[in-house]
C-alpha positions in Angstrom: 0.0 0.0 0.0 1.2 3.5 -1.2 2.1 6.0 1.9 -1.1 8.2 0.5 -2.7 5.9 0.7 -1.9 4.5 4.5 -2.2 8.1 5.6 -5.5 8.6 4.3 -6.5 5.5 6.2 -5.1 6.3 9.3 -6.4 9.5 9.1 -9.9 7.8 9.3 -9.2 6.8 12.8 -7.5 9.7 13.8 -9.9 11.7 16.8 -9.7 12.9 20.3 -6.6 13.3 22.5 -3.6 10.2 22.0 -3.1 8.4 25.2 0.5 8.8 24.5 0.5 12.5 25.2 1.9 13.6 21.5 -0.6 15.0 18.9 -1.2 12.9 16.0 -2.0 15.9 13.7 1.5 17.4 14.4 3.4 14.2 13.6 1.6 14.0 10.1 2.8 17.4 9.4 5.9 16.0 9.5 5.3 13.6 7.4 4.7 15.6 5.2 7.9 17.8 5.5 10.1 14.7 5.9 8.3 14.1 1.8 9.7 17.2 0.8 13.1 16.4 2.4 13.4 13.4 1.2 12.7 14.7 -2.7 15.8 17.1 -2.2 18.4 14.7 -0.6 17.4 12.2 -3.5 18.6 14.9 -5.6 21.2 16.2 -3.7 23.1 13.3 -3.9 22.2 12.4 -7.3 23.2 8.7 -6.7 19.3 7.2 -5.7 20.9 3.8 -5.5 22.9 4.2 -2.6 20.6 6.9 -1.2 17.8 4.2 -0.7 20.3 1.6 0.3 22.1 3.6 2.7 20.0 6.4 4.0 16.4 5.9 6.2 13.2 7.3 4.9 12.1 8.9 7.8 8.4 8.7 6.3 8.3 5.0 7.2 9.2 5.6 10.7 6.6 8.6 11.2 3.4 6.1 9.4 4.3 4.2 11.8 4.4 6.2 14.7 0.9 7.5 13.7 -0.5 3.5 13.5 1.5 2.8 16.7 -0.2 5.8 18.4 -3.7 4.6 17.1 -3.4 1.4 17.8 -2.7 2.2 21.7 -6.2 3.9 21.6 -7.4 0.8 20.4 -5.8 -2.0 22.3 -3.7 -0.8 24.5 0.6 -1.3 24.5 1.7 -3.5 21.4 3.9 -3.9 18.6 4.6 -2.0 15.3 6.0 -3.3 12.3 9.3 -1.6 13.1 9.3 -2.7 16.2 8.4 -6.6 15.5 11.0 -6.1 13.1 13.7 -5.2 15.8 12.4 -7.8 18.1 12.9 -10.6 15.1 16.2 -9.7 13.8 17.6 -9.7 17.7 15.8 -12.8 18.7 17.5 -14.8 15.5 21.1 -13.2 16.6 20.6 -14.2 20.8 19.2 -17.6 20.2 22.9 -18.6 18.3 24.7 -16.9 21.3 26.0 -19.4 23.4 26.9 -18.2 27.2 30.9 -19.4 27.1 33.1 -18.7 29.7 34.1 -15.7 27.7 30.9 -14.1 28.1 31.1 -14.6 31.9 35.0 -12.7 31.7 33.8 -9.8 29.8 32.2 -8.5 32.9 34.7 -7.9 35.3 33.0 -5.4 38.2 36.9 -3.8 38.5 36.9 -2.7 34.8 34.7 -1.3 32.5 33.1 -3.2 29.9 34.8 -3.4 26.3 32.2 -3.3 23.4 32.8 -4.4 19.6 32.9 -0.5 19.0 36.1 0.5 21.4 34.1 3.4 23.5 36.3 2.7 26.5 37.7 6.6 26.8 33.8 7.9 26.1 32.4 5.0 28.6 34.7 6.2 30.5 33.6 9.4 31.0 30.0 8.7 31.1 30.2 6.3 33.7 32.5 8.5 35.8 29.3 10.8 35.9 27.2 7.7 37.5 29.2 6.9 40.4 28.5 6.0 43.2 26.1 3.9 41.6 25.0 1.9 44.8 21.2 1.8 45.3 20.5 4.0 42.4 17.4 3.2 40.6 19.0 2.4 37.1 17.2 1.6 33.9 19.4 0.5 30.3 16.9 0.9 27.4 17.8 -1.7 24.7 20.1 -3.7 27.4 20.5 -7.2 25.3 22.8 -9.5 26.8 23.3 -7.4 29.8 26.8 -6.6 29.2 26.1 -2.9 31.2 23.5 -3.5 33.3 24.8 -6.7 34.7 28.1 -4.8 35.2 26.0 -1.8 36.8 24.1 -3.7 39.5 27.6 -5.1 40.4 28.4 -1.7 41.2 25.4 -1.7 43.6 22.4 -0.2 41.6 19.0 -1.6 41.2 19.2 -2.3 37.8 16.1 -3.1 35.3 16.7 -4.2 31.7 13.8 -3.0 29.0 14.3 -4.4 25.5 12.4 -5.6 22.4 14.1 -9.0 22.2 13.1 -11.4 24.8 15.9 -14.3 23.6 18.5 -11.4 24.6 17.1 -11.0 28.0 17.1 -14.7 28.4 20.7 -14.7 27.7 21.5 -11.5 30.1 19.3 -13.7 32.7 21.5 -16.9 32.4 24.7 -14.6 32.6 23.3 -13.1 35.6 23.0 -16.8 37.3 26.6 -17.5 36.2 27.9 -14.1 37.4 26.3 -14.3 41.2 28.0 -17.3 41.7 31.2 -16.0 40.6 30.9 -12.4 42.3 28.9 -13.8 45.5 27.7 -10.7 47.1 28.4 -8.1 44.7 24.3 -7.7 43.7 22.8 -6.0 46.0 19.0 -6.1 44.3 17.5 -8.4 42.0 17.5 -7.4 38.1 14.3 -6.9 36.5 13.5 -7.5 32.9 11.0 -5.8 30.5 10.1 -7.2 26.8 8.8 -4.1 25.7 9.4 -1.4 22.8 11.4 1.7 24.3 9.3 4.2 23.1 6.8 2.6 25.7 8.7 3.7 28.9 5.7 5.5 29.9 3.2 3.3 30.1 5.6 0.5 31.5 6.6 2.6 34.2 5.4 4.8 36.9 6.1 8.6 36.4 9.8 9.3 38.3 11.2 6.2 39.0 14.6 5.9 37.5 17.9 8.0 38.7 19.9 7.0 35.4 18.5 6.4 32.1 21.4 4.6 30.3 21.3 3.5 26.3 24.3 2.5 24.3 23.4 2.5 20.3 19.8 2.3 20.7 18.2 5.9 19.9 18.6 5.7 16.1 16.6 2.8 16.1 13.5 4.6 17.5 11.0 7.0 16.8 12.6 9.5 18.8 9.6 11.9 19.7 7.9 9.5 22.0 11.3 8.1 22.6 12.0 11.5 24.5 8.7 12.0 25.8 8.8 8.5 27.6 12.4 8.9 29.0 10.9 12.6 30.4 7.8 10.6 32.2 10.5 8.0 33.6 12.9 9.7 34.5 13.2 11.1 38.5 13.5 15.6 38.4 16.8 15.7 39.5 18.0 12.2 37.1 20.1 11.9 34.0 19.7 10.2 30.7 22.9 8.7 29.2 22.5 8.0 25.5 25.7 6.8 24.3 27.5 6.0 20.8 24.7 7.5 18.3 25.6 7.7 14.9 25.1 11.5 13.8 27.2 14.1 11.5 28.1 17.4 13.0 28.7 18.7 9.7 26.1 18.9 6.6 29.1 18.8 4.3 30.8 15.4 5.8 27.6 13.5 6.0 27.0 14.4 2.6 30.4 12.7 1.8 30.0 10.0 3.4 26.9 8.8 1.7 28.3 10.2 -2.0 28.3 7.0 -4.3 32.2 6.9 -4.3 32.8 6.8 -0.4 30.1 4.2 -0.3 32.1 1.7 -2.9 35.4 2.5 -0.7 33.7 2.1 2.4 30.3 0.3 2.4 28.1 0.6 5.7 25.7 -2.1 7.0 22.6 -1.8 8.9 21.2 -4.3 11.0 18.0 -3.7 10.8 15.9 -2.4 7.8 14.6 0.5 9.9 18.1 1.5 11.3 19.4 5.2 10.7 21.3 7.7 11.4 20.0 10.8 13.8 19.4 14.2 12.2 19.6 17.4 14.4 15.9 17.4 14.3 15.9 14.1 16.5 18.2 16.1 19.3 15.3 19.2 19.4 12.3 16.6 20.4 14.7 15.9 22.9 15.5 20.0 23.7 11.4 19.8 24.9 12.0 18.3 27.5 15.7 18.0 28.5 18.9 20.3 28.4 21.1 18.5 26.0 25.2 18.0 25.8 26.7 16.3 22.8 29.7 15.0 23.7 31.3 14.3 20.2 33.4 11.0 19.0 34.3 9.0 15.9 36.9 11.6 14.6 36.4 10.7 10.8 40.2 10.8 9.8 40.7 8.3 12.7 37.8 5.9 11.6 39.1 5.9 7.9 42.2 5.2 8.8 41.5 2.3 11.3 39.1 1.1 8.5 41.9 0.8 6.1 44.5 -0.4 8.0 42.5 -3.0 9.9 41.2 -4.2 6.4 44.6 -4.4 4.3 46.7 -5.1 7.5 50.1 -3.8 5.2 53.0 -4.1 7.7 53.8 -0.8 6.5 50.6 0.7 8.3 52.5 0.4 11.7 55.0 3.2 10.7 52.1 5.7 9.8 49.8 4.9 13.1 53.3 4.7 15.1 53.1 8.0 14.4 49.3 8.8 14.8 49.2 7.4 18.1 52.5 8.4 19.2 53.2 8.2 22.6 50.0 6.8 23.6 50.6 3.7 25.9 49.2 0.4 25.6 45.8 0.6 27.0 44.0 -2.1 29.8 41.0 -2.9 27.0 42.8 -4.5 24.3 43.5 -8.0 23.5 45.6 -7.9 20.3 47.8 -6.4 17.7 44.7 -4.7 15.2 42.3 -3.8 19.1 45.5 -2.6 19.9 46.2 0.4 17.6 42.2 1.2 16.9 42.2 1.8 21.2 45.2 3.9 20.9 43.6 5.7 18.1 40.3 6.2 19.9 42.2 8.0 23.1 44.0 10.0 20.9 40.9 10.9 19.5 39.1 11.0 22.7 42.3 13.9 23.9 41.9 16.0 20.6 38.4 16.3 20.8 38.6 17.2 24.7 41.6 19.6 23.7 40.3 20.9 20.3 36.4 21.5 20.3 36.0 23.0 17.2 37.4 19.4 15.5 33.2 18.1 16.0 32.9 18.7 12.5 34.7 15.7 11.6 33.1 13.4 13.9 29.8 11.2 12.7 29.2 9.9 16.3 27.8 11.8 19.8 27.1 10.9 23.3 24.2 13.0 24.6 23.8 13.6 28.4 20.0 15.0 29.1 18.6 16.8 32.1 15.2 17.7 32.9 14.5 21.2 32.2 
């Protein structure tokens, strides 16, 4: 079915107030402009191939939001399309997972977790902000196998997991067994587990609960207007919201680059999921209603080229050049081998320019955001 044709349907059912506190009528609107937008990008970057390959039509995502909103007047909390196809594609990757010894190490209560991404320097940071963390009130949005939350109620917090996928919070349930048995003691609270979409924080939660709100590369897989007006419901008056690792240009000009047909042929990017994008500065002022907003910037571009290229040609002569880059960055605690070890030294040098040299945003295609209640 066409999108005119959806819209007119849903318009049909469209009357009276939304349950979900956002107004149906404004969301079309934006339908609408995200029509127009989508026209001039096409154009823009005069390469519709990789624009419909590579780039999200926001349009999906917003008919959807408008179906998602009626159908809570209708039958309560449930399911979109997007969001049944999130829960699918997780559910296949978790139920291959097996829980190895490996799994039980990565959590170490002394040490931050590592992820496949190399955040430590940011993680760093963002959990410094969070401590003490005993008997905090802590939700992780999106939480999968546990890998923070589990390591967060070591810490002492009352941790509860929300997350589409209910074969990922099996998994972060069986780790939890393995891990109380190894760290006798150090969980202070049971951990609680929610299968449920994120943008349905509200209505699975009372109003003010949580201290921290923590999400790592989970945002730009939401609709983030009732995303943000969820996490304001749960979220206690004087909590924080971490949102960590988002994929999102700070320059016009760079993200227009990186999706131009001959950066895509050098380097290609995946998306998980069919519904998976990257946020536009639009998605950070639905969260500017209700929250003050710091962007803490990361993925320096000229770093994450460079680490793409050397980790996939692997020339011996690429250790001269990123002696050089990284030079005299030490080895760092988080990595485990020869390639991990030059992308972490690249990431702190990057983590230090950016904290040295503001202005450098502009290169990066990645932010952190910290929100506050207004």
């Amino acid at each position: 079915m066409s999108a005119p044709v959806r819209l007119q349907e849903i318009m049909k059912h469209l009357s009276g107030s939304s349950k979900t506190g956002l107004d149906p009528f404004f969301i079309l609107s934006r339908v609408d402009h995200e029509f127009k937008r989508y026209g001039f990008l096409h154009r823009y970057l005069y390469a519709a191939k990789a624009f419909e390959k590579y780039a999200y039509d926001e349009r999906i995502q917003l008919i959807q939001q408008l179906e998602f909103i009626i159908g809570l007047g209708q039958h309560g909390s449930g399911f979109s399309e997007r969001q049944q196809d999130e829960q699918r594609f997780y559910n296949a990757v978790y139920s291959k997972y097996e829980l190895g010894e490996k799994a039980i190490t990565a959590i170490d209560p002394n040490e931050i977790p590592v992820t496949n991404c190399g955040m430590e320097p940011y993680l760093e940071e963002i959990f410094g902000k969070m401590m003490p963390l005993q008997h905090k009130n802590v939700l992780e949005v999106g939480g999968g196998g546990g890998l923070f939350a589990l390591w967060m109620a070591l810490q002492g917090a009352k941790v509860t997991i929300i997350d589409v996928s209910d074969q990922a919070l099996e998994f972060a349930k069986r780790r939890e067994c393995k891990l109380r048995k190894r760290y006798p003691g150090r969980f202070t609270a049971p951990v609680r587990y929610r299968v449920a979409p994120a943008e349905h924080l509200d209505i699975e939660f009372p109003d003010d609960i949580f201290d921290f709100i923590f999400a790592y590369a989970v945002t730009h897989h939401l609709e983030t207007e009732s995303f943000a007006y969820a996490l304001n419901k749960a979220l206690k008056p004087d909590g924080t919201i971490f949102l960590c690792y988002e994929p999102l240009f700070f320059s016009r000009g760079l993200k227009a680059l990186r999706y131009s047909k001959p950066m895509l042929r050098i380097f290609s990017e995946g998306k998980e999921t069919q519904f998976e994008r990257r946020l536009h500065y639009r998605d950070i002022g639905y969260f500017r209603k209700y929250f003050t907003v710091q962007l803490l910037p990361s993925n320096l571009y000229f770093f994450n080229v460079m680490q793409k290229i050397f980790l996939n040609t692997k020339h011996p002569w690429f250790w001269s050049l990123f002696r050089i880059l990284i030079w005299p960055q030490k080895k760092t605690k988080w990595s485990f081998d020869q390639f991990g070890d030059i992308t972490s030294r690249c990431l702190q040098r990057e983590y230090d320019l950016l904290r040295r040299r503001p202005f450098l945003k502009i290169f990066c295609g990645n932010a952190s955001l910290i929100l506050k209640k207004r």
